[in-house]
N, C-alpha and C positions, 0 to 999 in steps of 0.2 A: 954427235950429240946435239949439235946445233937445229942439223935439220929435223933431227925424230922432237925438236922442243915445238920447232913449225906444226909438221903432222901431228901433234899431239894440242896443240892449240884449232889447228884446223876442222880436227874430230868432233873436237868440244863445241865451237863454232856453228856446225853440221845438226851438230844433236838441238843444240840450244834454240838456232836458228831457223832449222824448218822440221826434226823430229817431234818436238817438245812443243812447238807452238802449234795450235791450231789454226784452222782458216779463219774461225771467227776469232780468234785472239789477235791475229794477223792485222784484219780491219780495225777490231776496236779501238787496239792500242794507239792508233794515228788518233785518235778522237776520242780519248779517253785515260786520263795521265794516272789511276788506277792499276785500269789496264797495263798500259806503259811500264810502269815501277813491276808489274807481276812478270810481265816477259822478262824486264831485266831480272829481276832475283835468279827466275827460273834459268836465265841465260848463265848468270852467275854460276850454281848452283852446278849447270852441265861443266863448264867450264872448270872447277875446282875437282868435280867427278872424275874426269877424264885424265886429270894430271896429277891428284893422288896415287892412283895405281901404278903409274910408269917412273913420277919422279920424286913418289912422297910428300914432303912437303914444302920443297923446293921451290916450286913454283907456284906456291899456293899464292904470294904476293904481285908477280907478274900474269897470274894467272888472273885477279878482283882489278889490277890496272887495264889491263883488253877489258875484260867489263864492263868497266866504268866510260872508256872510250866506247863500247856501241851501244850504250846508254844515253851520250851525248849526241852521238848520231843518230838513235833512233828520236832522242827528242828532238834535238833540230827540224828532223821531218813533222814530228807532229808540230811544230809554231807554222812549219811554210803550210803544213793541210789546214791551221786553224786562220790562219791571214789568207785563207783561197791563192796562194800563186804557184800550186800543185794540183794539177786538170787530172781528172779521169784519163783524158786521151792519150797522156803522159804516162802511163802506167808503166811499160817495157824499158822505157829510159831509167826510170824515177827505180825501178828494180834493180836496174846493172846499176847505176851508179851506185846504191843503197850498198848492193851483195861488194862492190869495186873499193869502197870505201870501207868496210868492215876488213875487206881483205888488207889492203895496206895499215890500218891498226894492228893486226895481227903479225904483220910483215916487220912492221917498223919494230913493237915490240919485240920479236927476236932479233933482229939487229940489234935493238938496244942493250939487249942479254950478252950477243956475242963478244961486244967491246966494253961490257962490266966485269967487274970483279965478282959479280955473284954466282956462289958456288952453285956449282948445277949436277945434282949426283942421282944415279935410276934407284928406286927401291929395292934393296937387297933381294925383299921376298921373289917378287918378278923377276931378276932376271936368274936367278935360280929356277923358279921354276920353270922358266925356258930354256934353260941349259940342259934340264932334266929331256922335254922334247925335241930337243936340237934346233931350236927355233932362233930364229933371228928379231930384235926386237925391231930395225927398219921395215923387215920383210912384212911382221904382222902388222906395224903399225899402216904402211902404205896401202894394204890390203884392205883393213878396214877403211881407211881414209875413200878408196876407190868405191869401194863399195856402198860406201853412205853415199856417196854423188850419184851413182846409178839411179839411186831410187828416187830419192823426196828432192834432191837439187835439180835434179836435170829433168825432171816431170815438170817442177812447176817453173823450170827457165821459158821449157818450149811453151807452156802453155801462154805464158805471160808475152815473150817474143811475138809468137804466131796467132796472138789475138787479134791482131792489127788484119791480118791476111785471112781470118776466118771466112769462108764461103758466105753471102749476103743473105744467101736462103739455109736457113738452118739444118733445115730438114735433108736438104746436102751430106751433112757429117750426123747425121742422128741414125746409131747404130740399129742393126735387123738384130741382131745377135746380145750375147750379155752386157748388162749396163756396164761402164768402164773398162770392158775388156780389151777396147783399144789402147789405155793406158798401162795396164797390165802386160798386153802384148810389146810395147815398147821398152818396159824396163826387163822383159824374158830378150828382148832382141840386144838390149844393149850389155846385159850381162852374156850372153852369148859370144859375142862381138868382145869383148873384154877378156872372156876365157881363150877366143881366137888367137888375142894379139898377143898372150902371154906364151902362146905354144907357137908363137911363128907361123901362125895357120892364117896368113893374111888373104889367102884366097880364098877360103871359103867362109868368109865375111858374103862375098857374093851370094851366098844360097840364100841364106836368112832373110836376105832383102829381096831375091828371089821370089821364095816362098812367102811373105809377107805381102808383095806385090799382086802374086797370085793371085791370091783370099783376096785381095782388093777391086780383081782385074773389073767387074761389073761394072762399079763405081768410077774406076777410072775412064774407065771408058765412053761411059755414060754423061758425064760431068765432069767439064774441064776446069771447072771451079774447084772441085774436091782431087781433082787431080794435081796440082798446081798446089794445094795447100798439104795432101798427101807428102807430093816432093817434099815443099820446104820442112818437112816435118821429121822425115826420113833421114832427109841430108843433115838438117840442125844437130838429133839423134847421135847419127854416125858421128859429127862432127867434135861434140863437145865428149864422147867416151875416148877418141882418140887421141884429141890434145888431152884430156886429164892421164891416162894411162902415161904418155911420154913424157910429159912432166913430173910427173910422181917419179916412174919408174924409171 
Protein backbone atom coordinates (compact mmCIF):
# COMPACT_ATOMS: atom_id res chain seq x y z
CA UNK A 1 0.00 0.00 0.00
CA UNK A 2 2.69 2.14 1.01
CA UNK A 3 4.77 1.89 -1.90
CA UNK A 4 1.77 2.23 -4.77
CA UNK A 5 1.01 5.72 -2.28
CA UNK A 6 4.94 6.73 -3.52
CA UNK A 7 4.24 5.69 -7.34
CA UNK A 8 1.19 7.33 -7.14
CA UNK A 9 2.47 10.56 -5.76
CA UNK A 10 5.56 10.24 -8.19
CA UNK A 11 3.08 10.10 -11.27
CA UNK A 12 1.51 13.03 -10.22
CA UNK A 13 4.86 14.73 -9.68
CA UNK A 14 5.87 13.64 -13.38
CA UNK A 15 2.69 14.95 -14.90
CA UNK A 16 2.66 18.19 -12.89
CA UNK A 17 6.21 18.64 -13.20
CA UNK A 18 7.45 18.40 -16.74
CA UNK A 19 3.95 17.09 -18.72
CA UNK A 20 1.81 19.90 -17.77
CA UNK A 21 4.45 22.60 -17.61
CA UNK A 22 5.66 24.22 -20.55
CA UNK A 23 9.33 25.35 -21.41
CA UNK A 24 8.18 28.81 -21.32
CA UNK A 25 6.22 28.29 -17.98
CA UNK A 26 9.33 26.60 -16.86
CA UNK A 27 11.46 29.96 -17.22
CA UNK A 28 8.83 32.28 -16.37
CA UNK A 29 7.83 31.07 -13.21
CA UNK A 30 11.59 31.77 -11.60
CA UNK A 31 10.71 35.56 -12.58
CA UNK A 32 7.41 35.77 -12.48
CA UNK A 33 5.23 34.99 -8.96
CA UNK A 34 1.90 34.75 -11.37
CA UNK A 35 3.44 32.56 -13.25
CA UNK A 36 4.83 30.71 -10.13
CA UNK A 37 1.26 30.42 -8.24
CA UNK A 38 -0.19 28.88 -12.01
CA UNK A 39 2.40 26.03 -12.18
CA UNK A 40 1.55 25.47 -8.61
CA UNK A 41 -2.32 25.08 -8.98
CA UNK A 42 -1.57 23.18 -12.14
CA UNK A 43 0.88 21.08 -9.95
CA UNK A 44 -1.80 20.77 -7.56
CA UNK A 45 -4.44 20.09 -9.66
CA UNK A 46 -1.97 16.91 -11.37
CA UNK A 47 -1.39 15.73 -8.10
CA UNK A 48 -5.12 15.37 -6.64
CA UNK A 49 -5.78 13.90 -10.48
CA UNK A 50 -3.70 11.14 -10.04
CA UNK A 51 -4.59 10.01 -6.51
CA UNK A 52 -8.46 10.34 -6.91
CA UNK A 53 -8.50 7.32 -9.16
CA UNK A 54 -6.44 4.86 -7.16
CA UNK A 55 -7.08 6.12 -3.62
CA UNK A 56 -10.35 8.21 -3.85
CA UNK A 57 -10.16 10.54 -1.43
CA UNK A 58 -7.87 9.54 0.87
CA UNK A 59 -5.29 11.21 -0.14
CA UNK A 60 -6.63 14.12 -1.32
CA UNK A 61 -5.03 15.94 1.88
CA UNK A 62 -1.48 14.44 1.75
CA UNK A 63 -1.93 14.79 -1.68
CA UNK A 64 -2.49 19.61 -1.47
CA UNK A 65 0.59 19.08 1.67
CA UNK A 66 3.45 17.69 -1.19
CA UNK A 67 1.96 20.60 -3.05
CA UNK A 68 2.23 23.21 -0.94
CA UNK A 69 6.06 21.78 -0.12
CA UNK A 70 7.00 22.17 -4.02
CA UNK A 71 5.45 25.43 -3.87
CA UNK A 72 7.77 26.38 -1.26
CA UNK A 73 10.61 25.04 -3.08
CA UNK A 74 9.78 26.39 -6.28
CA UNK A 75 9.49 29.88 -4.53
CA UNK A 76 12.72 29.71 -2.69
CA UNK A 77 14.19 29.31 -6.21
CA UNK A 78 12.50 32.23 -7.52
CA UNK A 79 14.00 34.81 -4.31
CA UNK A 80 17.81 33.12 -4.99
CA UNK A 81 17.00 34.00 -9.14
CA UNK A 82 15.46 37.45 -8.04
CA UNK A 83 18.62 38.41 -5.36
CA UNK A 84 20.98 36.96 -8.60
CA UNK A 85 22.97 34.05 -6.47
CA UNK A 86 21.50 31.65 -9.09
CA UNK A 87 24.13 31.80 -12.58
CA UNK A 88 23.03 30.55 -15.73
CA UNK A 89 26.18 28.30 -15.65
CA UNK A 90 24.50 26.79 -12.73
CA UNK A 91 21.71 25.30 -14.60
CA UNK A 92 22.47 21.28 -14.27
CA UNK A 93 23.18 21.60 -10.67
CA UNK A 94 20.39 24.13 -9.83
CA UNK A 95 18.02 21.16 -11.94
CA UNK A 96 19.21 17.93 -9.78
CA UNK A 97 19.09 19.62 -6.80
CA UNK A 98 15.54 21.30 -7.75
CA UNK A 99 14.15 17.54 -9.39
CA UNK A 100 16.43 15.93 -5.44
CA UNK A 101 14.48 18.03 -3.41
CA UNK A 102 10.89 17.62 -4.68
CA UNK A 103 11.90 13.97 -4.54
CA UNK A 104 12.52 13.70 -0.78
CA UNK A 105 9.16 16.00 -0.23
CA UNK A 106 7.45 13.40 -1.71
CA UNK A 107 9.46 10.67 0.05
CA UNK A 108 9.22 12.17 3.44
CA UNK A 109 5.57 12.60 3.01
CA UNK A 110 4.82 8.88 2.51
CA UNK A 111 6.86 8.05 5.39
CA UNK A 112 4.89 10.39 7.16
CA UNK A 113 1.73 8.40 5.91
CA UNK A 114 3.43 5.12 6.87
CA UNK A 115 3.72 5.95 10.71
CA UNK A 116 0.08 7.88 10.78
CA UNK A 117 -2.89 6.72 11.71
CA UNK A 118 -4.48 7.91 8.52
CA UNK A 119 -6.69 5.57 6.81
CA UNK A 120 -5.49 4.78 3.42
CA UNK A 121 -7.99 2.62 1.26
CA UNK A 122 -7.95 2.08 -3.05
CA UNK A 123 -11.06 3.20 -4.73
CA UNK A 124 -13.62 0.32 -4.84
CA UNK A 125 -14.29 1.21 -8.43
CA UNK A 126 -10.50 0.56 -9.56
CA UNK A 127 -9.62 -2.19 -8.23
CA UNK A 128 -12.69 -3.92 -9.41
CA UNK A 129 -12.15 -2.99 -12.45
CA UNK A 130 -8.85 -4.55 -12.43
CA UNK A 131 -9.79 -7.62 -11.05
CA UNK A 132 -12.08 -7.74 -13.95
CA UNK A 133 -8.42 -7.62 -16.31
CA UNK A 134 -6.35 -9.58 -13.97
CA UNK A 135 -4.29 -6.69 -13.42
CA UNK A 136 -2.36 -5.89 -10.74
CA UNK A 137 -2.49 -2.30 -9.30
CA UNK A 138 1.63 -2.17 -8.46
CA UNK A 139 2.24 -3.65 -11.94
CA UNK A 140 0.13 -0.73 -13.63
CA UNK A 141 1.08 1.63 -11.50
CA UNK A 142 5.02 1.12 -11.96
CA UNK A 143 4.50 0.80 -15.64
CA UNK A 144 3.14 4.08 -16.07
CA UNK A 145 5.52 5.57 -13.57
CA UNK A 146 8.47 4.13 -16.07
CA UNK A 147 7.04 5.38 -18.62
CA UNK A 148 6.56 8.99 -17.90
CA UNK A 149 10.34 9.04 -17.11
CA UNK A 150 11.27 7.63 -20.54
CA UNK A 151 9.84 10.62 -22.14
CA UNK A 152 9.74 14.24 -20.72
CA UNK A 153 12.27 13.31 -17.41
CA UNK A 154 14.86 11.87 -18.99
CA UNK A 155 15.01 14.06 -22.34
CA UNK A 156 15.24 17.01 -20.47
CA UNK A 157 17.71 15.54 -17.52
CA UNK A 158 20.31 14.89 -20.48
CA UNK A 159 19.61 17.84 -22.03
CA UNK A 160 20.14 20.18 -19.10
CA UNK A 161 23.40 17.64 -17.88
CA UNK A 162 25.05 17.67 -21.25
CA UNK A 163 24.64 21.31 -21.95
CA UNK A 164 27.80 21.89 -20.17
CA UNK A 165 29.66 19.41 -22.71
CA UNK A 166 27.90 20.63 -25.94
CA UNK A 167 30.27 20.57 -28.99
CA UNK A 168 31.72 24.66 -29.20
CA UNK A 169 30.90 24.63 -32.89
CA UNK A 170 27.31 24.22 -33.14
CA UNK A 171 27.04 23.25 -36.31
CA UNK A 172 28.83 19.88 -34.96
CA UNK A 173 25.41 18.50 -33.51
CA UNK A 174 23.00 20.40 -36.05
CA UNK A 175 21.04 17.61 -37.67
CA UNK A 176 21.09 16.61 -41.83
CA UNK A 177 17.91 14.75 -41.29
CA UNK A 178 14.35 15.77 -39.35
CA UNK A 179 14.28 18.50 -36.88
CA UNK A 180 14.36 16.70 -33.26
CA UNK A 181 14.61 13.47 -34.50
CA UNK A 182 17.49 12.92 -32.42
CA UNK A 183 15.45 13.31 -29.42
CA UNK A 184 12.75 11.18 -30.67
CA UNK A 185 15.30 8.62 -31.65
CA UNK A 186 16.46 8.58 -27.81
CA UNK A 187 13.31 8.09 -26.09
CA UNK A 188 12.42 5.04 -29.29
CA UNK A 189 16.07 3.70 -27.81
CA UNK A 190 15.26 3.93 -24.29
CA UNK A 191 11.75 2.49 -24.43
CA UNK A 192 13.39 -0.33 -26.41
CA UNK A 193 15.94 -0.83 -23.77
CA UNK A 194 13.27 -0.84 -21.14
CA UNK A 195 11.04 -3.44 -23.16
CA UNK A 196 14.68 -5.33 -23.10
CA UNK A 197 15.23 -5.48 -19.51
CA UNK A 198 11.64 -6.54 -18.61
CA UNK A 199 12.13 -9.82 -20.97
CA UNK A 200 15.63 -10.50 -19.56
CA UNK A 201 16.88 -9.75 -23.13
CA UNK A 202 19.92 -7.77 -21.65
CA UNK A 203 22.01 -8.56 -24.56
CA UNK A 204 20.38 -7.23 -27.06
CA UNK A 205 20.42 -3.70 -25.46
CA UNK A 206 23.71 -3.95 -27.52
CA UNK A 207 22.02 -3.63 -31.12
CA UNK A 208 20.07 -0.59 -30.48
CA UNK A 209 23.16 1.24 -29.55
CA UNK A 210 24.64 -0.56 -32.39
CA UNK A 211 22.52 0.56 -34.87
CA UNK A 212 22.20 4.09 -33.41
CA UNK A 213 26.03 4.31 -33.55
CA UNK A 214 25.77 3.15 -37.07
CA UNK A 215 23.38 6.11 -38.46
CA UNK A 216 26.02 8.31 -36.48
CA UNK A 217 29.11 6.46 -37.74
CA UNK A 218 30.01 9.82 -40.37
CA UNK A 219 29.87 12.25 -37.56
CA UNK A 220 31.67 10.17 -35.33
CA UNK A 221 34.14 9.77 -37.03
CA UNK A 222 34.52 12.95 -38.49
CA UNK A 223 34.33 14.99 -35.21
CA UNK A 224 35.63 14.03 -32.11
CA UNK A 225 33.75 16.82 -30.42
CA UNK A 226 30.32 15.19 -31.32
CA UNK A 227 31.76 12.00 -30.75
CA UNK A 228 32.70 12.53 -27.18
CA UNK A 229 29.31 14.24 -26.51
CA UNK A 230 27.51 11.40 -28.72
CA UNK A 231 29.01 9.06 -25.89
CA UNK A 232 28.14 10.89 -22.91
CA UNK A 233 24.69 11.10 -24.28
CA UNK A 234 24.21 7.46 -24.97
CA UNK A 235 25.79 6.21 -21.82
CA UNK A 236 23.70 9.10 -19.46
CA UNK A 237 20.54 7.40 -21.72
CA UNK A 238 21.37 3.90 -21.06
CA UNK A 239 22.26 5.00 -17.59
CA UNK A 240 19.23 6.76 -16.01
CA UNK A 241 16.54 3.92 -17.94
CA UNK A 242 18.33 1.22 -16.01
CA UNK A 243 18.75 2.60 -12.53
CA UNK A 244 14.94 3.71 -12.80
CA UNK A 245 13.67 0.14 -14.11
CA UNK A 246 15.58 -1.54 -10.99
CA UNK A 247 14.30 0.70 -8.66
CA UNK A 248 10.80 0.72 -9.56
CA UNK A 249 10.77 -2.79 -10.49
Amino acid sequence: MIFNTLLTFLIGHLLGDFYFQSAALAVQKDHSIPRLLQHSLIYLISMVGVTLPVFGSSLILPAFWISVGHLIIDGSKFLLVQKGLLKPVQEAVIYLVDQLLHGLVIIGGTVYLMESSLSITYLPETMRFLRLLNGDITVVLSWVLILLLVVQPCSITIKKVLNHYRPINEAVVEEDGLPNAGALIGVFERIFILLMLSANQFTAIGFVLTAKSIARYNKISESPQFAEYYLLGTLLSTLLIIISYFIIF
